[in-house]
RODODREN-951999 format. One record per residue (C-alpha): residue number from 0; residue in one letter; z negated, x, y. Coordinates in steps of 0.5 Angstrom, whole numbers, plus 500, padded with zeros to 3 digits. Layout:
<sites>
NUM,A,Z,X,Y
...
</sites>
This chain:
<sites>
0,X,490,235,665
1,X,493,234,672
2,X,491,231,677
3,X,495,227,683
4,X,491,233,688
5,X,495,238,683
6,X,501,235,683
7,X,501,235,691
8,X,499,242,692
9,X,505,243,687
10,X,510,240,692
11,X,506,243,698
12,X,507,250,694
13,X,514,250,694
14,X,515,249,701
15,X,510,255,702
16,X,505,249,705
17,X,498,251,705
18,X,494,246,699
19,X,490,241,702
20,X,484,239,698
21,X,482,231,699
22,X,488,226,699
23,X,483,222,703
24,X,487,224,710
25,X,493,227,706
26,X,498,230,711
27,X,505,228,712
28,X,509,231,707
29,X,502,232,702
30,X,502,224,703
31,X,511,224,701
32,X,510,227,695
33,X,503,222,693
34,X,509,217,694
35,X,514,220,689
36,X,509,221,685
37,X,506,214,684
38,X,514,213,685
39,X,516,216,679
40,X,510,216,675
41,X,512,208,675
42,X,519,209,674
43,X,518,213,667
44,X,513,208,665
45,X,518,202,666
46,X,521,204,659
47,X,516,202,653
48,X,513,209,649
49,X,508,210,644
50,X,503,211,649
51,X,504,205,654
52,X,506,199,649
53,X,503,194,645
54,X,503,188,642
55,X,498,183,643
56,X,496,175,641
57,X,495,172,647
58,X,492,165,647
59,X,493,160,652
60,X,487,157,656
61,X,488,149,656
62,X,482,148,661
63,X,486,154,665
64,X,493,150,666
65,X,494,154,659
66,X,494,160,663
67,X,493,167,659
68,X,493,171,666
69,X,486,174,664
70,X,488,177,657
71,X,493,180,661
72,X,492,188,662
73,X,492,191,669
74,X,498,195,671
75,X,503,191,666
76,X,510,192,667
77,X,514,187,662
78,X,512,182,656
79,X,517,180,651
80,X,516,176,645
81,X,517,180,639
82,X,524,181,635
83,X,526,173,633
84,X,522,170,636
85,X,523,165,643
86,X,524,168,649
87,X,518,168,653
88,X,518,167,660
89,X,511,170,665
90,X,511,165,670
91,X,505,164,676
92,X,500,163,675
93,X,500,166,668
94,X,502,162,664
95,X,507,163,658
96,X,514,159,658
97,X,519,158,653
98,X,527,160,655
99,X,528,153,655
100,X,522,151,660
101,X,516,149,655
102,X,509,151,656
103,X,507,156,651
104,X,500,152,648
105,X,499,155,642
106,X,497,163,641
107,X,502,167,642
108,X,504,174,640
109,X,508,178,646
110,X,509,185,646
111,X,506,188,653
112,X,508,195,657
113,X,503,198,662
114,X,504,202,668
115,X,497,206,667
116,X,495,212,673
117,X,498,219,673
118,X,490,221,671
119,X,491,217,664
120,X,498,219,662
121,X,499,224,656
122,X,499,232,658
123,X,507,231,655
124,X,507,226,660
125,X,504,229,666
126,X,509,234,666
127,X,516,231,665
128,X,513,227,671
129,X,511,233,675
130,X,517,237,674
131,X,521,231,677
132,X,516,230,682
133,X,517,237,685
134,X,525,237,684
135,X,525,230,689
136,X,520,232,693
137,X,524,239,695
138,X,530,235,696
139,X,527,230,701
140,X,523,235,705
141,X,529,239,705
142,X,535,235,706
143,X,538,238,700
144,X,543,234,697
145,X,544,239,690
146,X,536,239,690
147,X,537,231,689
148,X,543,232,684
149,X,538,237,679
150,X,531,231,680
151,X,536,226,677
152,X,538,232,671
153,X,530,234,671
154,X,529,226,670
155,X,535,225,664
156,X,532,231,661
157,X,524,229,661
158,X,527,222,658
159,X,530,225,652
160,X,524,230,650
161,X,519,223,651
162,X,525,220,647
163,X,524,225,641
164,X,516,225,642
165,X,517,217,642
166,X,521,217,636
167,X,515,223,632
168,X,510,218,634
169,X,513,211,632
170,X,515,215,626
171,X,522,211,628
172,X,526,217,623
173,X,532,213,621
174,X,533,219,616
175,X,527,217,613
176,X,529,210,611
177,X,530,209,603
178,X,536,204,605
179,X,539,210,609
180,X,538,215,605
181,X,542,211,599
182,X,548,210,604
183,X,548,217,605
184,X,548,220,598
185,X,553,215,597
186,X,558,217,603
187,X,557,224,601
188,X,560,223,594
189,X,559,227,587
190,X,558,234,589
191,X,561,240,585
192,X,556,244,580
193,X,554,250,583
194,X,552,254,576
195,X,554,261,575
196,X,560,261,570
197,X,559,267,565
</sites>
């Protein structure tokens, strides 16, 4: 497992700075790349994967205005209502509310997204995130507009292999949907015999 100090002496290495061993007092360019770090540890957890969302009921407190601020998980980035229900609306100081306004009264199912610390995050995760990290932290400190052009390429390619994770883990495979399946025997038609003619 990484850690955000490894990841900032990555950055340092690549211009040819001296680790630093505290982020206490960090110097200015280990104290750059602590915040593309915490940038892009954020930006990538914005999206829902297998490891940062869940679907939680959450019940509103009567005695607290029907708040449901103290179900809510540190860290979260998004709350939706699940597929077909109404639209839910998060609004100071906690309470739930409906797209047309009324409070949320009774329990509702909601699925939340959390932003959790680098330390937290999956290996898989860890180092799509340092790969990025490294690419922007070298395009900033050098000015260099093509190191940028290749954070945003590391950023879409690290996107695309959490995607594929995502989909193994979820078990979201539309290959193996009996429905697919079907449509996919049918579309390909009656195929020929393959036996050997004497």
């Amino acid at each position: 497992m990484r850690t955000e100090l490894d990841v900032v002496n990555s950055c340092l290495a690549v211009m040819g700075q001296s680790p630093v061993t505290s982020l206490v007092r960090p110097t200015r360019h280990a104290t750059m790349a602590l915040e593309l770090l915490r940038k892009y540890t954020l930006k990538l957890q914005s999206t829902s994967w297998w490891f940062n969302s869940f679907v939680r009921e959450l019940t509103p407190d009567a005695g607290a205005a029907f708040s449901v601020l103290a179900q809510l998980p540190a860290g979260l980035v998004s709350l939706r209502a699940l597929e077909g229900a109404p639209r839910l609306l998060l609004k100071a100081p906690g309470v739930l509310e409906y797209a047309d306004g009324r409070v949320v009264e009774a329990p509702v199912k909601a699925h939340l997204t959390v932003a959790y610390p680098f330390a937290d995050l999956p290996p898989m995760v860890q180092l799509a995130v340092e790969d990025i990290v490294i690419r922007a932290f070298a395009a900033r400190a050098e000015g260099d507009p093509q190191a940028a052009v290749d954070a945003d390429r590391d950023l879409a390619q690290a996107v695309v292999q959490l995607n594929a994770e995502h989909i193994r883990q979820m078990g979201a495979n539309m290959l193996n949907n009996q429905d697919v399946q079907a449509q996919l025997f049918f579309a390909r038609g009656p195929r020929p015999s393959l036996r050997y003619r004497s």
